[in-house]
N, C-alpha and C positions, 0 to 999 in steps of 0.2 A: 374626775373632770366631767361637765356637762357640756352641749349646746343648747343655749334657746334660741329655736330657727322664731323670726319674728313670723304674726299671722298680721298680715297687711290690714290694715285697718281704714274701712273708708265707712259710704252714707250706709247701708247695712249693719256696720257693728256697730256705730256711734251710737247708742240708745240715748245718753244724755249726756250736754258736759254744761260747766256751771258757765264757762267762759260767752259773753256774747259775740256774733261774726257783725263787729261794727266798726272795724278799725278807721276805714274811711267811707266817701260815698259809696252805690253801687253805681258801677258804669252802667250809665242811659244812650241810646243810641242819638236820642234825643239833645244831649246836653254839650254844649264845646269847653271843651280845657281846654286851660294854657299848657306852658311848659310848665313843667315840676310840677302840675296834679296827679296827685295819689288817687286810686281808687281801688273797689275791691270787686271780684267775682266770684260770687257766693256756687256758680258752675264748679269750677275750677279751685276753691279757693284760697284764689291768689290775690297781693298787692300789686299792682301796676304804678308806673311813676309816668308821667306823658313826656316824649319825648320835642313835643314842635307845640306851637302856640295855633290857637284854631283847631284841635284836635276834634271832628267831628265825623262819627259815626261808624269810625274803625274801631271792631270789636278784638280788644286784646287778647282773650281765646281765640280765636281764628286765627289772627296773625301768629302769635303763637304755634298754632298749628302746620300755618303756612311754613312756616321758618324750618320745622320738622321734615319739612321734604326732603329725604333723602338725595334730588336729584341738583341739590340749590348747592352750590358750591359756598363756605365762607359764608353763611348767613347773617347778617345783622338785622337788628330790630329798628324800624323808621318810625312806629306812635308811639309806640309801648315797650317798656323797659321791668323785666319781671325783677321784683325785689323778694318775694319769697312768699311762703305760706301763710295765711291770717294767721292773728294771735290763735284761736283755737283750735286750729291745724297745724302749727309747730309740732304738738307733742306727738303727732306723728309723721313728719315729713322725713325723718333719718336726717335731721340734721341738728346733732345734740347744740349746737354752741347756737344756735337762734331760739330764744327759752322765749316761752307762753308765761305772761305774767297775768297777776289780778290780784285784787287787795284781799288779804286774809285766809283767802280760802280758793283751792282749783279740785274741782270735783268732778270725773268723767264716770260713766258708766258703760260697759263696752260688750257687747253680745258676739263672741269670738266667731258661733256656729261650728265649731270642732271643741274636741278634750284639749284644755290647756295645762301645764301641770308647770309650769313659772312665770314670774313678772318680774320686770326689771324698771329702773328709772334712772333717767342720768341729766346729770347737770341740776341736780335739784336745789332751791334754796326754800326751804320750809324748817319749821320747828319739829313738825313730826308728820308720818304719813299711815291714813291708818288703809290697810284693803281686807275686803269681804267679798267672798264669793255665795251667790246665791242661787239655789235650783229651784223651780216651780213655786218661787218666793219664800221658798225658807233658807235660813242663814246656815253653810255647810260649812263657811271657815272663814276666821276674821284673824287680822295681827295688824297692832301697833307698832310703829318703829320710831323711835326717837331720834329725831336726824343730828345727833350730838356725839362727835369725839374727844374722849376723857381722858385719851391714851398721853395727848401734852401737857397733863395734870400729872408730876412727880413727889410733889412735894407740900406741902401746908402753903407755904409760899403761892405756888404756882394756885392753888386749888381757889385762894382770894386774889390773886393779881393777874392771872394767863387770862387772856382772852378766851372767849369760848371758840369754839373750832365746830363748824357744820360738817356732818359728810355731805358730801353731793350725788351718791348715788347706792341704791339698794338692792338685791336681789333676792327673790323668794321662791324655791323651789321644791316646795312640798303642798301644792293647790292638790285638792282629790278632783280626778279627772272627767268632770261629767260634761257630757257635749252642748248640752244647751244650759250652760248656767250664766250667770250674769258675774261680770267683775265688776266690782267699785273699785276705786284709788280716789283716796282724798287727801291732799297734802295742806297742811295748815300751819297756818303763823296769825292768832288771835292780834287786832291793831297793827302788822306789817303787810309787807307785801312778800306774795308766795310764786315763786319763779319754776315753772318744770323745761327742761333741755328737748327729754323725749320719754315718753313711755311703749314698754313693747310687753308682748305676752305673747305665749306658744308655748308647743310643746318641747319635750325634752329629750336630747338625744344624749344618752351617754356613753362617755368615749372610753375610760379606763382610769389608771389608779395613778396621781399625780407622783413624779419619782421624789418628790418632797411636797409638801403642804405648801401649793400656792404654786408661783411661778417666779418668772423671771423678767423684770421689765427694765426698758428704759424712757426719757423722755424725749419729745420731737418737739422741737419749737417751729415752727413755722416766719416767726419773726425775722426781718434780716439789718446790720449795719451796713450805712453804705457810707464809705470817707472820698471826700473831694479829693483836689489836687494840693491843696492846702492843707488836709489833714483835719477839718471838720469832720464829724458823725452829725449821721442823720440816721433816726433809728425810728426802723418801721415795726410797729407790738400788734401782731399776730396770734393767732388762735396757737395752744399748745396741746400735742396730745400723748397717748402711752402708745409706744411697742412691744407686745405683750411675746413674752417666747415659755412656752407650757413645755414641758418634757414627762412624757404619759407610758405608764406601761402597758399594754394592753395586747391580751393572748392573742398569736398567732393566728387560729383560726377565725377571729373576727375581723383580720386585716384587709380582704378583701372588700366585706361590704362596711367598713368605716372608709375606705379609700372611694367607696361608690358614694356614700353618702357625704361626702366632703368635696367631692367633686359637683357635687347639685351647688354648692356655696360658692361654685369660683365666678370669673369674673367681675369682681366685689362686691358680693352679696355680702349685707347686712348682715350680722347673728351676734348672739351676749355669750363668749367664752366662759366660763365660769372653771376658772382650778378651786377657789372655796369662798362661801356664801358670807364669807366676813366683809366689808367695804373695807375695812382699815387695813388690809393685806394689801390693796390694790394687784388682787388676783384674778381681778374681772374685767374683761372688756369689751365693750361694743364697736364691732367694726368687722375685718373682712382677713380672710387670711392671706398672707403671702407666699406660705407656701409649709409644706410639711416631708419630712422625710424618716427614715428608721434609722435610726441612727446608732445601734445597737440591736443584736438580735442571741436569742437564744434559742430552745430546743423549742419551748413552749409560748413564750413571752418577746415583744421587744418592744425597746425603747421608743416612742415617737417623739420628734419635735415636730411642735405647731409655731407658727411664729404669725401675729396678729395684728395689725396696724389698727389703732381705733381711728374711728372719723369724729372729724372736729365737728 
């Protein structure tokens, strides 16, 4: 089993992305909205929605800011209402289920400034993704991956009649580790449209030896029914996502500092779990742990469970 701790991604590692930042205006201090204008701050950037009609000269960063006061009890927002990261800052806000779309093709190019040695991607909708890493402009390592699962193909039947099945998420953990190289990710759908959730990269901590290939998960729906007094439903469709529980052997003497370095992760730090690099195991997760214990111990060796909530 692996960690990839993410390396935060802002205006320093962006080198390039394909996507343009034009989802709406930019807010002018100059110009009055009504209610329900969208705009964007290429500062920050965010989406703002306006909350009052005449909105003039209140800067949504700032109030934002304001709101952040620790000393303001129950804050609400009175012009501005934040709806989330531009299209071309999804793919790193850590928030996989708001996906960065564009037609055909989404191409970033990302200057980490440390050794990275994995990429991950999730919520992906493309036909294939290809990454290269590059040092001092020469190509050190490239892979294609076909964003296509064949595993619901059984039979001649199924192979002319199954729909095809996308994975939506990939992970690659053999980058050669040089500090200043350049990654590309390019996800592609030739004539469609190409959707990413989130992209991360960083380096790799490994934790030990999975007590079986992969792990153990289950599903969280977030969705809820609600029934009247009547006995109507009314059904609310929410985001769904994995609880990932890993069971790791890992010697004794390393117990202490995987417990140090697992504690750098807590209060719901981001990371890509990884028990095995296959998607179609759904042995991988992005998200934060819940908690971990040894739940087995021997002379040399013991048992750990991790157990991992991914974010929607």
């Amino acid at each position: 089993m692996k960690i990839l701790k993410p390396v935060p991604i802002g205006e320093a590692q962006l080198v390039s992305a394909s996507i343009p930042e034009t989802d709406h205006p930019v807010w002018k201090a100059n110009v009055t909205y009504a209610r329900g204008a969208f705009v964007i701050s290429r500062a920050s950037h965010t989406v703002y929605r306006s909350l009052q009609d005449g909105n003039l000269g209140h800067d949504p960063d700032l109030e934002q800011l304001a709101l952040a006061d620790p000393l303001i009890d129950d804050p609400d927002p009175v012009q501005w209402q934040v709806i989330g990261a531009t299209n071309r800052w999804r793919l790193f806000d850590g928030k996989p289920s708001a996906r960065a779309t564009a037609a055909e093709a989404i191409t970033v190019e990302l200057a980490p400034g440390v050794a990275i040695a994995g990429v991950a991607g999730f919520e992906i909708s493309a036909a294939k993704v290809r990454v290269t890493l590059t040092n001092a402009g020469a190509e050190i390592y490239a892979r294609e991956i076909v964003m296509q699962d064949e595993t619901v193909v059984g039979d001649w039947s199924g192979y002319f009649f199954e729909p095809i099945t996308e994975l939506s998420e990939f992970v690659l953990t053999d980058l050669p580790p040089y500090a200043n190289a350049v990654l590309k990710v390019e996800a592609l759908r030739p004539g469609g449209t190409v959707s990413i959730g989130q992209l991360v990269c960083g380096p790799l901590w490994p934790v030990g030896r999975t007590a079986i290939k992969g792990s153990g998960f289950q599903g969280v729906d977030f969705s809820y029914v609600a029934q009247d007094e009547f006995g109507d439903l009314t059904t609310v469709r929410r985001a769904a996502t994995r609880l990932s529980s890993f069971e790791v052997w890992v010697e004794n003497a390393r117990l202490l500092g995987l417990d140090a370095r697992l504690r750098t992760l807590r209060g719901g730090t981001a990371a890509v779990w990884i028990g095995d690099d296959d998607p179609r195991k759904a042995a991988m997760n992005y998200g934060f742990y819940r908690g971990y214990r040894s739940a087995y111990q021997t002379d040399a060796w013991s048992l750990l469970q991790i157990d991992v909530q991914g974010i929607v």
